[in-house]
matplotlib code that plots the C-alpha trace (Angstrom):
import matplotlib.pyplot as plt

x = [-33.6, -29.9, -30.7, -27.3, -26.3, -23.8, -22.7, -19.4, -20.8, -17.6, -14.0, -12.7, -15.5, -13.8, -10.3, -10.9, -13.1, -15.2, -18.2, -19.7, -19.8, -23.8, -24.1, -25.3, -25.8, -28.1, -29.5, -32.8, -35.6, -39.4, -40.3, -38.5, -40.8, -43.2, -40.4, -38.6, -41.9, -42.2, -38.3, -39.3, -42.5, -40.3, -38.0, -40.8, -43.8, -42.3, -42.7, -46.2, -47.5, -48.1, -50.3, -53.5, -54.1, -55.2, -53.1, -54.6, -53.7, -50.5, -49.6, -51.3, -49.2, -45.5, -46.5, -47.1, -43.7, -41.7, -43.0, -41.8, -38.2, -37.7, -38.6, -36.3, -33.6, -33.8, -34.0, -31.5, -28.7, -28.9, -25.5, -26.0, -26.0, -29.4, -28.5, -31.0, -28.8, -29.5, -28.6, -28.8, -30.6, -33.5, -34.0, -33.0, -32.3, -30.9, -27.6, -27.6, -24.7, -23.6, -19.5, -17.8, -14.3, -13.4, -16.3, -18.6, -22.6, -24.0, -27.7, -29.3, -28.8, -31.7, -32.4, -35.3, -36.2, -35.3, -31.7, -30.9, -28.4, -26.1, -23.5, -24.5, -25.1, -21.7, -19.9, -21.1, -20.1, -16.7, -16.5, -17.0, -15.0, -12.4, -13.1, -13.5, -10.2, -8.2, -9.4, -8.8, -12.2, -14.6, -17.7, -20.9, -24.4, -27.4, -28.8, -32.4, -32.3, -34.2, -32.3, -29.9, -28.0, -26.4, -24.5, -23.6, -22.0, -20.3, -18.9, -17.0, -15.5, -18.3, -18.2, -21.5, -21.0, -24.0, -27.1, -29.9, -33.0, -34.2, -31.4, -27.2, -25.1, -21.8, -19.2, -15.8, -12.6, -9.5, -6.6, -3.3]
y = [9.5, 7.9, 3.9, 3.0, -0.1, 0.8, -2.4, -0.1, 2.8, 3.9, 3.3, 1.6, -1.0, -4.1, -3.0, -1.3, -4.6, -2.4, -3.5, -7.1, -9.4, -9.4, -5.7, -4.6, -1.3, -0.7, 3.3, 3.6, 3.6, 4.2, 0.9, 1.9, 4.8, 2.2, 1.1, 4.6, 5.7, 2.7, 3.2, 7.2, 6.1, 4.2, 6.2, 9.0, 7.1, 7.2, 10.9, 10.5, 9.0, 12.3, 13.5, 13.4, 11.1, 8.0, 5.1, 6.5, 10.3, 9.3, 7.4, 10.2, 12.3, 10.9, 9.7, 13.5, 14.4, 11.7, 13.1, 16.4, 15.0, 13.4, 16.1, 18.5, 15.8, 15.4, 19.1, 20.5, 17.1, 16.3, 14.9, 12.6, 8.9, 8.1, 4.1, 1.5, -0.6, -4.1, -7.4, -10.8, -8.6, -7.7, -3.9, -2.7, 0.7, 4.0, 5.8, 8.9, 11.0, 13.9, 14.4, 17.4, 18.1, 18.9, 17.2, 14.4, 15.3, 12.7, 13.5, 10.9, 7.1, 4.9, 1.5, -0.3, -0.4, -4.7, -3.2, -1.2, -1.8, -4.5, -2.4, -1.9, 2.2, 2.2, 0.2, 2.2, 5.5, 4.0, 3.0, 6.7, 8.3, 5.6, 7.1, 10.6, 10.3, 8.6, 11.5, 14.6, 15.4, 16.5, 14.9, 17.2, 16.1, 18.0, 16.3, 16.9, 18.1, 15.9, 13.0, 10.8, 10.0, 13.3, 12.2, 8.8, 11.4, 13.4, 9.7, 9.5, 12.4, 14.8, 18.8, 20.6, 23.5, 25.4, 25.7, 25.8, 26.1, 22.6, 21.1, 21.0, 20.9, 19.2, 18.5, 15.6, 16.2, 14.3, 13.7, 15.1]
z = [-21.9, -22.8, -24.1, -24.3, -22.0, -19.4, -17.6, -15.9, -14.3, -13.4, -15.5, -12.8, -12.3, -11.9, -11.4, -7.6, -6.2, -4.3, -5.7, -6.1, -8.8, -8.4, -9.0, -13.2, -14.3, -17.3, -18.5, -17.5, -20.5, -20.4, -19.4, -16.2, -14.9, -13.0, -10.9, -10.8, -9.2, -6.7, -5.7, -5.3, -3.3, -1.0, -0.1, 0.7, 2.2, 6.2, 6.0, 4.6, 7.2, 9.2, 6.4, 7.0, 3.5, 3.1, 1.3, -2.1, -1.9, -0.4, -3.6, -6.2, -4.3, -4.4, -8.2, -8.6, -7.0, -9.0, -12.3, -11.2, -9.7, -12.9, -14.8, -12.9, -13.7, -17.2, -17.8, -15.0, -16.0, -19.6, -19.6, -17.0, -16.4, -15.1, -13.9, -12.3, -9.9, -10.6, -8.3, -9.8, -13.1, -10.6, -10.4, -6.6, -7.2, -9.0, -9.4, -11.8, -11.9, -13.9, -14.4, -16.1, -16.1, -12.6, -10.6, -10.3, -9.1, -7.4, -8.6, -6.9, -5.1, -3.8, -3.5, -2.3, 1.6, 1.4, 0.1, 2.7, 5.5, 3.3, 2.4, -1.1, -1.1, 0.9, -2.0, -4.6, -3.0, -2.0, -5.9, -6.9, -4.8, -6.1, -9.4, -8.2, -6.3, -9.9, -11.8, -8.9, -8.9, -6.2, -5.5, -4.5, -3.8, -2.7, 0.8, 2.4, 5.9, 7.2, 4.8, 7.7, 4.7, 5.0, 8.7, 6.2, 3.5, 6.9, 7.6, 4.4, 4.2, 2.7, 4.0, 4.3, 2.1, 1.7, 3.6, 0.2, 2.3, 1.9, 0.7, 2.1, -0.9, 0.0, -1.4, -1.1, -2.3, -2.9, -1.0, -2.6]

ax = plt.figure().add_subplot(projection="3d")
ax.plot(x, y, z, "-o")
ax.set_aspect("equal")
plt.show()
């Protein structure tokens, strides 16, 4: 895992005023994982629901999955920025991205289910494709089907690119 402190995300934190003042960025460290798997849990326990599970194995379950999701992460990205999204210094969510020279991944975004629907995922994506569109880079992400995110990423400006079995990879690109 990276340690250092990363208060900008992006190079252009602060200069686009996209994003708001009570937003922090910090790498995220081993004393993270508990919340890592609660945000992951989150974002996953709807579907769980039609499983025939109770609470327990539902839990054992998605704790199993985040191990393996971050795992995959670590190994696949080892160049990325893996972010918890902070508000007022209290954890809300993740960002982790991975850039090279012609592109930006966007690996990941969540943010707690009390987060949701106040603008805060659509800032940060506004932010990097602020960035993405300062450096002419594309932006691609890998979206569930059954994700509604992915008609959010159709809304500002994404294009399905690839059908990857469980997964749509997509992709943005600058304007000239």
């Amino acid at each position: 895992m990276h340690n250092a402190d990363n208060n900008n995300w992006l190079a252009c934190t602060g200069q686009s005023g996209l994003l708001s003042d009570t937003l922090q960025f910090r790498t995220i460290t081993d004393q993270d994982m508990d919340f890592l798997a609660k945000l992951y849990a989150s974002t996953r326990w709807e579907e769980l629901q039609k499983a025939p599970w109770d609470d327990a194995q539902r839990f054992a379950f998605l704790n199993e999955q985040f191990n393996a999701q971050h795992t995959h992460y670590q190994s696949h990205y080892p160049h990325a920025e893996y972010l918890i999204i902070q508000q007022l210094k209290e954890p809300i969510g993740r960002i982790y991205l991975d850039r090279d020279d012609t592109s930006i991944c966007l690996i990941d975004i969540a943010l707690l289910p009390e987060h949701k629907g106040q603008g805060i995922g659509t800032q940060l994506l506004k932010e990097l494709l602020t960035e993405a569109q300062r450096d002419n880079k594309k932006v691609t992400i890998h979206v569930e089907n059954f994700n509604p995110a992915y008609h959010w990423y159709v809304k500002h400006g994404f294009q399905q690119k690839e059908d990857r079995g469980v997964y749509q990879y997509m992709e943005w690109y600058p304007s000239n």
